[in-house]
C-alpha positions in Angstrom: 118.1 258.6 -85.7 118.1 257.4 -81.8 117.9 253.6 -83.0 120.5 254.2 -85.7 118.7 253.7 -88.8 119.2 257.3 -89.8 122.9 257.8 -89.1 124.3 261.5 -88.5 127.2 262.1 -87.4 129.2 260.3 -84.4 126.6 257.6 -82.5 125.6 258.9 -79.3 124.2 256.2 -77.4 127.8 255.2 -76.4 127.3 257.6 -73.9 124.0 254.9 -72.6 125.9 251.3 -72.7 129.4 252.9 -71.9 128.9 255.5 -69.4 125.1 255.2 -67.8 125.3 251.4 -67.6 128.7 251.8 -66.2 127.3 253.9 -63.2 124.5 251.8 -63.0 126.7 248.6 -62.9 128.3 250.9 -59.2 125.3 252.2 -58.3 123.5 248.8 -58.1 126.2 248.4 -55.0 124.8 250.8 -52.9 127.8 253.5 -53.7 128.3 256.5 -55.9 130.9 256.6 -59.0 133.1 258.2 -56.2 136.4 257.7 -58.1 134.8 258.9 -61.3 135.2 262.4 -62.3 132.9 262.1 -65.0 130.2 261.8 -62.3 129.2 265.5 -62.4 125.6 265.4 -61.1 123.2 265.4 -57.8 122.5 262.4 -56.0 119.1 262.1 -57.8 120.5 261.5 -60.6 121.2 257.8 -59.3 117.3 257.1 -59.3 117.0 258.1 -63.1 120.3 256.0 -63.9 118.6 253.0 -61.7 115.1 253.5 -63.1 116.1 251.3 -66.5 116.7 248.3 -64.6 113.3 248.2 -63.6 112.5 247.2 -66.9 113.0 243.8 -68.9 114.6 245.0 -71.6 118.5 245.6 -72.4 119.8 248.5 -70.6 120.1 251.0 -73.6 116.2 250.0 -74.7 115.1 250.8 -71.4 116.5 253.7 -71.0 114.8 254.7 -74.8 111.9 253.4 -73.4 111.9 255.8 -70.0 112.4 258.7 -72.4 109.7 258.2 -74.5 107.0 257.7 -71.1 108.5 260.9 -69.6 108.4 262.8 -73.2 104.6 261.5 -73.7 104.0 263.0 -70.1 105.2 266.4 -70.9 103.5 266.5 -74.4 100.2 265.4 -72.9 100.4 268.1 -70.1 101.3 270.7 -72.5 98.2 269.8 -74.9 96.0 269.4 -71.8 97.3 272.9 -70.7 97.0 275.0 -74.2 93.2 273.2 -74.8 91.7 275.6 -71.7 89.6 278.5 -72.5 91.9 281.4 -73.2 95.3 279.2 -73.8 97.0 278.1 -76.6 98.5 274.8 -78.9 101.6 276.7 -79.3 103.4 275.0 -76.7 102.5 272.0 -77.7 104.0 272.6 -81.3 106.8 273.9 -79.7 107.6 270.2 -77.9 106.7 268.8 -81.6 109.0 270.7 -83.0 111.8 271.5 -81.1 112.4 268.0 -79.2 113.1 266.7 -82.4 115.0 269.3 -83.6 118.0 267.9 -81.3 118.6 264.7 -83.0 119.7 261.3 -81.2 121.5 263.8 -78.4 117.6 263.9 -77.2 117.0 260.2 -75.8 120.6 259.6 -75.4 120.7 261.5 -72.4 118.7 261.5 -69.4 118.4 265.7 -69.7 114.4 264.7 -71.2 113.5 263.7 -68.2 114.5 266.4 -66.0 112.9 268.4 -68.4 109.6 266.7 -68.2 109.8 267.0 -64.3 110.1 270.5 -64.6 107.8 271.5 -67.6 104.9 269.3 -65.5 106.2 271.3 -62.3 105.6 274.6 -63.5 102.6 273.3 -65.7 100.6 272.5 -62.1 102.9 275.4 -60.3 99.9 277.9 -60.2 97.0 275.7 -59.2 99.1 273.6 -57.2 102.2 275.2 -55.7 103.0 272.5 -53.3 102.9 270.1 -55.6 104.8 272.2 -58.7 107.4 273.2 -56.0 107.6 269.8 -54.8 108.1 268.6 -58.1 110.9 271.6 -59.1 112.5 270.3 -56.1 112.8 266.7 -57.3 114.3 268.0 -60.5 116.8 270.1 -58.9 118.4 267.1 -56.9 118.2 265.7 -60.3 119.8 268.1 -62.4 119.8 271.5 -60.2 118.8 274.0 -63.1 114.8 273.1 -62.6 115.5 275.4 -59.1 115.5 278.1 -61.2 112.5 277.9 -62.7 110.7 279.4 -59.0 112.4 282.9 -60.0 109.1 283.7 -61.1 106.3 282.5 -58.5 104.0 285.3 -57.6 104.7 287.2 -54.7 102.3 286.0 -50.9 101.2 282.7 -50.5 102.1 280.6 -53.6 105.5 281.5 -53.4 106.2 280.2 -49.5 103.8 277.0 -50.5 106.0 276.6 -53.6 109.3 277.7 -52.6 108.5 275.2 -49.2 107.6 272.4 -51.3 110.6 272.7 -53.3 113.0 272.4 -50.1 110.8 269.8 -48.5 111.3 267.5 -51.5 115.1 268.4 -52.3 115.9 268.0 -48.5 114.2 265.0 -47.7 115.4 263.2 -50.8 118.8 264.4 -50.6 119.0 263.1 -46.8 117.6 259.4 -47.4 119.9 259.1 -50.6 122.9 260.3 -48.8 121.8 258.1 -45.8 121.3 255.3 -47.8 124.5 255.0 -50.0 127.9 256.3 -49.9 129.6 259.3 -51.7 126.6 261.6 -52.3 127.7 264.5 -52.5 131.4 263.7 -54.1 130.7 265.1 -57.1 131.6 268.7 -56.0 134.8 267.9 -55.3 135.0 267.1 -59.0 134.2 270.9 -60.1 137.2 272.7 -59.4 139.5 271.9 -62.0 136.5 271.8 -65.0 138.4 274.2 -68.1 136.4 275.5 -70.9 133.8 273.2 -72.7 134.3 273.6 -75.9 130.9 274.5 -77.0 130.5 277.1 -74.5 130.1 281.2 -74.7 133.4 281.2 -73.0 135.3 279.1 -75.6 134.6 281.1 -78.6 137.9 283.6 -78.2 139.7 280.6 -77.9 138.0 279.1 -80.9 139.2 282.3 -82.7 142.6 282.3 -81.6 143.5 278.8 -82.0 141.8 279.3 -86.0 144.9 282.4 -86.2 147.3 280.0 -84.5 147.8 282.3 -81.5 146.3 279.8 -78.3 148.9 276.8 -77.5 146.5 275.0 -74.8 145.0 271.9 -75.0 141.6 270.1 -76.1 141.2 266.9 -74.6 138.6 264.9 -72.5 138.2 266.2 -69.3 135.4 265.5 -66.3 133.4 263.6 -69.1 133.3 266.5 -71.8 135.6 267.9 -74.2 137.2 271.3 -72.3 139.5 273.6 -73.6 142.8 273.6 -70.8 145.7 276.1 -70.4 145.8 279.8 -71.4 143.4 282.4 -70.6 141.0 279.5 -69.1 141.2 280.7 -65.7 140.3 284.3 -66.4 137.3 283.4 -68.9 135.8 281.1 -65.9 135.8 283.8 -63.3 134.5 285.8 -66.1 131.7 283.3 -66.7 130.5 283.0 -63.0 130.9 286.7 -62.5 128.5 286.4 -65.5 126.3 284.4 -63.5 125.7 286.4 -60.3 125.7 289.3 -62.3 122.5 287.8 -64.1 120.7 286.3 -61.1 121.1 289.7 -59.5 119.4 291.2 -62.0 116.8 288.5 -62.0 116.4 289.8 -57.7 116.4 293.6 -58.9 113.5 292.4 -61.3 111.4 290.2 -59.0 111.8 293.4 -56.6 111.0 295.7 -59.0 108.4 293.8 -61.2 104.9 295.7 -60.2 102.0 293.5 -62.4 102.2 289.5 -62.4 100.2 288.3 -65.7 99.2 284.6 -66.4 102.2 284.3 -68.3 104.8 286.0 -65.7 105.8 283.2 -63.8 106.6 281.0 -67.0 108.5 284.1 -68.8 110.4 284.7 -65.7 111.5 280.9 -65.6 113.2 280.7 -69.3 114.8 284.1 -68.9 116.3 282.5 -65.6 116.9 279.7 -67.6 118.8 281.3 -70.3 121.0 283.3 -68.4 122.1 280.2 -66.0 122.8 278.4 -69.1 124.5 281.8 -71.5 126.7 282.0 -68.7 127.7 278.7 -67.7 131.0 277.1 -68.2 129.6 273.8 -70.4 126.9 274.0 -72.7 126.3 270.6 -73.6 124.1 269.4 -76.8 121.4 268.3 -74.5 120.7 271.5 -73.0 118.9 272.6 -75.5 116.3 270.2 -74.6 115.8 272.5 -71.5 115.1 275.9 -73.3 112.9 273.6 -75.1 110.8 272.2 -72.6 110.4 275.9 -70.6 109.9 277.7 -73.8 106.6 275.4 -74.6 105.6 275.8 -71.0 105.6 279.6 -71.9 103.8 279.6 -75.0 100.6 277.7 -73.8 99.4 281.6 -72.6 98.4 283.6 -75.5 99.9 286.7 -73.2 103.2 285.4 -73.1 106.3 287.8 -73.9 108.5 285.4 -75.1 107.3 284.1 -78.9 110.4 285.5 -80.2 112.9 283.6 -77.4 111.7 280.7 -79.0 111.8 281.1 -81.9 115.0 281.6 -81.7 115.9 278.9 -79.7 114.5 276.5 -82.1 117.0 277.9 -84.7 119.7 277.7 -82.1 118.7 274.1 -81.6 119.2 273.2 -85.1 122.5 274.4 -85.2 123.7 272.8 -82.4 122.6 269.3 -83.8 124.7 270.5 -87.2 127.3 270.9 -84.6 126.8 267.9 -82.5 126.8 265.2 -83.6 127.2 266.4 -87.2 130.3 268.1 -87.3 131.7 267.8 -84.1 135.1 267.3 -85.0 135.1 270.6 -86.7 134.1 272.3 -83.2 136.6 270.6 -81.1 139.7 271.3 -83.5 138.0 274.7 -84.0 138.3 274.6 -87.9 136.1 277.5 -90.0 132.8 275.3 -90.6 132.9 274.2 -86.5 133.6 277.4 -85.7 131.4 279.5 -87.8 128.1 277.1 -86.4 129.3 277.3 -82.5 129.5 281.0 -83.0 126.1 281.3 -84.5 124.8 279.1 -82.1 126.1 281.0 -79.2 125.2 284.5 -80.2 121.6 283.3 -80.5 121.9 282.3 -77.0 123.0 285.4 -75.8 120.2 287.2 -78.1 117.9 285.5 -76.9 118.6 285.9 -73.3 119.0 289.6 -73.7 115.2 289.9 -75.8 113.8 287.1 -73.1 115.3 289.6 -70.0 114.2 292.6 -71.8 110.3 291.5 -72.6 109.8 290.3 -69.6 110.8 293.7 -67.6 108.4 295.6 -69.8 105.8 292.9 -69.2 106.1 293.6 -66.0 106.7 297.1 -65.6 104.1 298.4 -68.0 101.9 301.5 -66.5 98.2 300.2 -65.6 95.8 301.9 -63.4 96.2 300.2 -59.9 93.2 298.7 -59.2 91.2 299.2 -55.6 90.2 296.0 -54.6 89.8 292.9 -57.0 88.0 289.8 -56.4 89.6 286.6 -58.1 88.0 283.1 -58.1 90.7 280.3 -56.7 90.5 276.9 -58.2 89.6 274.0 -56.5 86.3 271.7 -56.3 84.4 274.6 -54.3 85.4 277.9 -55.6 85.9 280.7 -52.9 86.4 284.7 -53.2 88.6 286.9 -51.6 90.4 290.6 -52.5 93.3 290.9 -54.1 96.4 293.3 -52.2 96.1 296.5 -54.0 98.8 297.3 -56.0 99.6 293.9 -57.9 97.1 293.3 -60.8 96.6 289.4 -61.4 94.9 288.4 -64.5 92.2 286.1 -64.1 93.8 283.3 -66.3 96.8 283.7 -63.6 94.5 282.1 -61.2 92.5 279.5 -63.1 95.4 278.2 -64.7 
């Protein structure tokens, strides 16, 4: 399907020889797409739209060819992860499953390799929270969302090493790419006109409306996606960001709140973050799916994790959006029944899931257990070491040795 020997729907990789080798073509000048409001991302994303050109190949092969190194990393982490004593395969059938699951959408964008950044971030996050937050913190000047995956970092030590890490690496990166070429940071001067993408939350009362013939806006190409512009947007964006703090506050009352961190906390915590930035967001594009997919596997490589039904459902929700995009995209963007009825489906199992992921994980963590006196845990490392755990927060033993 990616090459074009299975042909579904519209051909995707337009998006790789029009638009990426376009920015490519600028960025090879030492400047950002400044005067290019389809340039929507962090400055890292210039390194993954340079990184092809490293390679001999024609610009669209290479970039084929990054996605597949950066997908075989993630898979062999996740294997390598759910082949420990006490873990699980799951995860690793998840990524077998669900990456294909997206169609061509999946290597025609460069969303896999954010997602590999992260899912091998959080993978090492436990053992090695320097590293894992170092390596969040590369995907967040990236593509921002892999920030959200330190919601869930146990509370002491691993969450200032990990959090620390994080900013080192975002900071540092962010200075010498905004040192070293112009118009870093001009992309959020592109955000403030952005409508309603059509395949978000927010556009389905305008899908339903324009099917009764009673929205007169407009559907066109705008800031490199297909928005919906004119009545009613304004008040469904505020509504969507409201959305949004409203969500991350609840993800602070639960972090405050939360009283037992299990081996699988700090992964569950991570896709229900996850979730609700993208539920809530203005745009949700085809390839996000391809991040619920990643964090989802990361989650199911602990047998204790509360989230087997979240992905589950977002595997389903993946298939529908590839029936929507590229399948039957037209049918979205002039909101006829069929487009309709799939977008609709597609989005309420986004919101289900985020409600089921948000729920599970505050009874995972709230659950009554007799608080333990003194605990003594084994740290990894080539020499192991003892010390007592703080009273009061139970950490399982795979928690430590993962």
């Amino acid at each position: 399907m990616i090459t074009g020997v299975i042909k579904i729907g519209l051909d995707v990789s337009t998006d790789i020889t029009l638009i990426y080798h376009a920015w490519y073509e600028v960025l090879q000048t030492g400047t950002f797409p400044m005067d290019d409001v389809t340039w929507q991302y962090p400055p890292g994303a210039a390194l993954v739209i340079l990184l092809p050109g490293l390679l001999p190949w024609s610009y669209l092969v290479s970039f084929w060819v990054c996605c597949g190194i950066f997908d075989a990393a993630a898979m062999v982490l996740l294997v390598r992860s759910g082949a420990r004593r006490g873990r699980s395969l799951a995860g690793g059938w998840m990524w077998v499953v669900g990456v294909p699951l997206l169609g061509p959408t999946v290597y025609n964008r460069y969303d896999i390799l954010v997602t590999a950044i992260a899912v091998i971030g959080l993978l090492v996050l436990l053992r090695r929270p320097v590293l894992g937050g170092m390596l969040l913190g590369l995907g967040g000047l990236l593509k921002l969302w892999p920030l959200v995956a330190l919601a869930g970092t146990p509370r002491g030590r691993r969450t200032t090493r990990s959090w620390t890490g994080a900013l080192a690496a975002l900071s540092s990166l962010a200075f010498l790419l905004a040192a070293g070429m112009n118009g870093a940071f001009q992309f959020l001067t592109f955000q403030a006109n952005r409508g309603i993408e059509v395949e978000s939350v927010g556009a389905l009362p305008i899908h339903f409306a324009r099917l009764f013939g009673s929205w007169h806006g407009q559907v066109q190409m705008n800031y490199g996606s297909v928005e919906m512009l004119g009545p009613w947007v304004s008040v469904i964006s505020k509504v969507a960001l409201a959305g949004t703090a409203v969500g991350f506050g609840w993800l602070l009352y639960w972090r405050l709140r939360a009283r037992h961190w299990q081996a699988a906390t700090t992964y569950d915590a991570a896709l229900a973050a996850l979730l609700i930035f993208t539920a809530t967001s203005r745009v949700i594009s085809p390839q996000y799916m391809v991040w619920l997919i990643g964090l989802s596997a990361v989650c199911l490589t602990v047998r204790g994790t509360s989230q087997r039904p979240v992905a589950v459902m977002i595997l389903i929700a993946t298939l529908l959006t590839t029936l929507e995009f590229p399948v039957n995209f037209s049918d979205t963007v002039n909101s006829h029944p069929l487009g309709v009825a799939t977008i609709t489906a597609r989005n309420l199992l986004l919101i289900a899931a985020t409600v089921v992921s948000c729920r599970r994980l505050w009874i995972s963590t709230r659950g009554e257990r007799p608080e333990p006196t003194a605990v003594t845990a084994v740290l990894p490392g080539p020499e192991q070491s003892s010390y007592p755990v703080r009273p009061g927060i139970a950490y399982e033993q795979s928690l430590l040795d993962d």
